[in-house]
N, C-alpha and C positions, 0 to 999 in steps of 0.2 A: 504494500500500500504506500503510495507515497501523496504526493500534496498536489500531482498534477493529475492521479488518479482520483481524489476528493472533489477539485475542483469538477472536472469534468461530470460525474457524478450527482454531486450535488448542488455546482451552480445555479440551475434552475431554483432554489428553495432558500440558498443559503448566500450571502453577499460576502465574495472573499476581498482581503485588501492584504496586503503584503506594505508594512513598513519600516524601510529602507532607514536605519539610523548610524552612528557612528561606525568603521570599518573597522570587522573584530579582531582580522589581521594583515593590518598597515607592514607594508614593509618597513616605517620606522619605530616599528612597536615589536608585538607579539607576532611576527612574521613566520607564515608555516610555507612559503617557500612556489606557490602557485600562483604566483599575480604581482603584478608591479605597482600598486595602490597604496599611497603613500595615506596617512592620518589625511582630512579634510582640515583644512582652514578656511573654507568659506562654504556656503550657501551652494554656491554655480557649481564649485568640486563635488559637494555632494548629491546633486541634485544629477551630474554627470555620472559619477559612480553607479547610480541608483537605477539610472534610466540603462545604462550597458547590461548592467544585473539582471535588469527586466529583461531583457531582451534576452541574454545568454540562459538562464534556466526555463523558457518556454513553457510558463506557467500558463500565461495566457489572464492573471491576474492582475489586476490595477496596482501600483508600487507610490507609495505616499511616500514623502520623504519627512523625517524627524529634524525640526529645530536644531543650529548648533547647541542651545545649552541643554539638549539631550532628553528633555521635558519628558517626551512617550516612553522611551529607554526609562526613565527612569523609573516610572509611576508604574508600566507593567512589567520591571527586571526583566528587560529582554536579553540582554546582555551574553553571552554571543546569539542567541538566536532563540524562539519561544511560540509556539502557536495557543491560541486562545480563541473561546467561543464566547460571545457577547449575544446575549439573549435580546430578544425587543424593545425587553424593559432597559437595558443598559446594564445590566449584571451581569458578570462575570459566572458564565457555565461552567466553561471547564479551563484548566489552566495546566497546561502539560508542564511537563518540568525543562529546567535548562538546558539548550543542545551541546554539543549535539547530543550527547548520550539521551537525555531528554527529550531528543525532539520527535513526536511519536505519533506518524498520523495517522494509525491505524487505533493507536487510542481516542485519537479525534474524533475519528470514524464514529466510535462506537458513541462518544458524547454526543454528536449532532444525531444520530438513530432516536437513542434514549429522550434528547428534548424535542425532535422535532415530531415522536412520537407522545408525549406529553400537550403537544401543543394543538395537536389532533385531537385530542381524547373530549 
């Protein structure tokens, strides 16, 4: 299962958004050695990053991009990376844990089943 498998699946019911925030490995940082992306120092850089992003994983999902003072990172610990279900009400369903090890969308899966079979009922 993966998140281009979700999408496709369940776009039609569910509104996906992919947000694009600080680079978790800059080459002048925490460098794991696959990309030449240096930390962002502006808006433009990041907004550039984000949109390449978009394009190179073929999600087919809309890519928002996060403030430099890191606001969305921060409020939902997304830090390197995090998938989350946000109900109608604006609460937080389900809330996978930290990637990558954490990042798990076939737990997702089963979250959007479970609410949007709730939301039926």
């Amino acid at each position: 299962m993966s998140l281009r498998d979700l999408y496709r699946d369940y776009n039609d019911r569910v509104r996906f958004i992919v947000i694009y925030t600080a680079e978790a490995h800059p080459t002048d940082g925490w460098y794991l050695g696959n990309h030449d992306i240096r930390q962002h120092s502006s808006m433009e850089e990041r907004r550039e990053v984000a949109a390449m992003c978009e394009v190179a994983m073929k999600y087919g999902i809309k890519t928002y991009v996060d403030e430099m003072d890191n606001a969305v990172s921060e409020a939902y610990a997304s830090m390197p990376d995090r998938l989350y279900l946000v109900g109608t009400d604006g609460r937080i369903a389900y809330a996978g844990g930290l990637g990558p090890f954490g990042f798990k969308p076939g737990e997702l899966k089963e979250a959007i089943d479970e609410y949007l079979a709730r939301s039926y009922d």
